[in-house]
Each structure stands twice: as structure tokens, then as C-alpha cells.
N, C-alpha and C positions, 0 to 999 in steps of 0.2 A: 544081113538084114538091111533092108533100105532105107535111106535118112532122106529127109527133103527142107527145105529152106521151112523156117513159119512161117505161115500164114493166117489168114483170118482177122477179124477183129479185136482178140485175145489184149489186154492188154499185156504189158515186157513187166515181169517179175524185177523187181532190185535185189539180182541175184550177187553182185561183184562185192557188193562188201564182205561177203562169206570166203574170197577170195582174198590172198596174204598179199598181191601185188596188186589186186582190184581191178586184173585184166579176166574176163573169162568169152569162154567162145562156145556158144548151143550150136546141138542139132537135135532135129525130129527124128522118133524111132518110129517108123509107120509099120515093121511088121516083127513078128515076135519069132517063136519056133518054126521049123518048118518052111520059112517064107509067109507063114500064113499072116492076114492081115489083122493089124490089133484095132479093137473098135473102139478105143480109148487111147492115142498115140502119146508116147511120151518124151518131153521134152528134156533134154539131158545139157548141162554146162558143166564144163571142165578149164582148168587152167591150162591153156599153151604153152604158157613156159615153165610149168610143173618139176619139168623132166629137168631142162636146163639148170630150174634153181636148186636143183638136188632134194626135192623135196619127197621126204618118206613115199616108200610104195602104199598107195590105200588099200589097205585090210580088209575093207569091206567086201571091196571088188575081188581082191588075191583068195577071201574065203568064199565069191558065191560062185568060182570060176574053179576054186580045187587047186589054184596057182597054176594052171594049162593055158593063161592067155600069152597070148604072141607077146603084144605090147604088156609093158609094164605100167601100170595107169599109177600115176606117183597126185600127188592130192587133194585136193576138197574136188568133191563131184555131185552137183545140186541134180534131183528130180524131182521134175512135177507130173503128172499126168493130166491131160487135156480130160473135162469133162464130156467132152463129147465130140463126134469124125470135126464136128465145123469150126471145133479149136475158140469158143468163144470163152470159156475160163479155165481155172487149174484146179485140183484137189490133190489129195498128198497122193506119192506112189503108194505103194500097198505090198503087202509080203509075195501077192499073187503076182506082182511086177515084173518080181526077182529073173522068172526062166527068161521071158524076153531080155530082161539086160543083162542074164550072164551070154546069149547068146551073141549080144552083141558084141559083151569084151571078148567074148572067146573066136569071134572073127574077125574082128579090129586087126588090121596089118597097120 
């Protein structure tokens, strides 16, 4: 699936305290199954040095994936979803979310 930088007017979530070292690092999910485009893109943070500080595999991601993702996504991993293409604010993800970002961990190299 394709990521892109954020953009827009949106303001930045204070996403890093949810984070145990208080570093984290987003990207844009712009398409979901298929390649097809989401008309609600979702913005995803995760911690980069996750993996390094041994931190547990996340469960959530290892159950919506089936445990078949390449990478091992180890843990806190924030979503918002943009309320709209022009990315001016967030709402929560939603269950319907889910096939877009197992698609993603399950292509994530």
C-alpha cells in the first residue's frame, strides 16, 4: 500500500507520550485492499526503536494479520483516521479500518 508524507492543515496529534521512550515516527496509509484508494486515509505512529528495545510483539497487529506479517511490529502503534481526502482533522480508526492496516503489516518488508 502507498504511504505519503502528511500533509494539509490538520493539526500534529501529541501522539509521543503513548510512546515508553517518547520517540515515534507517522506515516499516511493512502490506499487500503487491492491498491484501491481509501477516502478517509489513515495516519499510523509507531516506535523506531521498538524492535531494538526488545519490546513485546503487539498482539493486536500479530492477531489482525493471523501472525503471516514479514516484520514483527513489537509496540504501541497509534491510529487516527483523517476525516476527510484534505486531511483537515482526525476521528478514531474504526473496526472497518482493520483490512486496510492488516494489509499494510502484511506488506511491510
Amino acid at each position: 500500500p502507498s504511504q505519503a508524507p502528511s500533509q494539509g492543515i490538520c493539526p500534529q496529534p501529541l501522539v509521543s507520550g503513548h510512546f515508553q521512550d517518547g520517540q515515534a515516527e507517522g506515516i499516511v496509509l493512502t490506499q487500503g485492499l487491492n491498491g484501491e484508494p481509501l477516502r478517509f486515509p489513515l495516519h499510523l505512529w509507531y516506535s523506531p526503536t521498538a524492535l531494538w528495545r526488545c519490546a513485546p510483539i503487539n498482539r493486536a497487529i500479530y492477531h489482525i494479520t493471523s501472525g503471516a506479517a514479514a516484520k514483527a511490529w513489537c509496540g504501541t502503534v497509534v491510529v487516527l483516521k483523517f476525516n476527510g481526502s484534505r486531511r483537515q482533522g482526525y476521528s478514531d480508526a474504526r473496526s472497518n479500518d482493520l483490512p486496510a492496516l492488516s494489509a499494510y503489516f502484511l506488506t511491510y518488508k
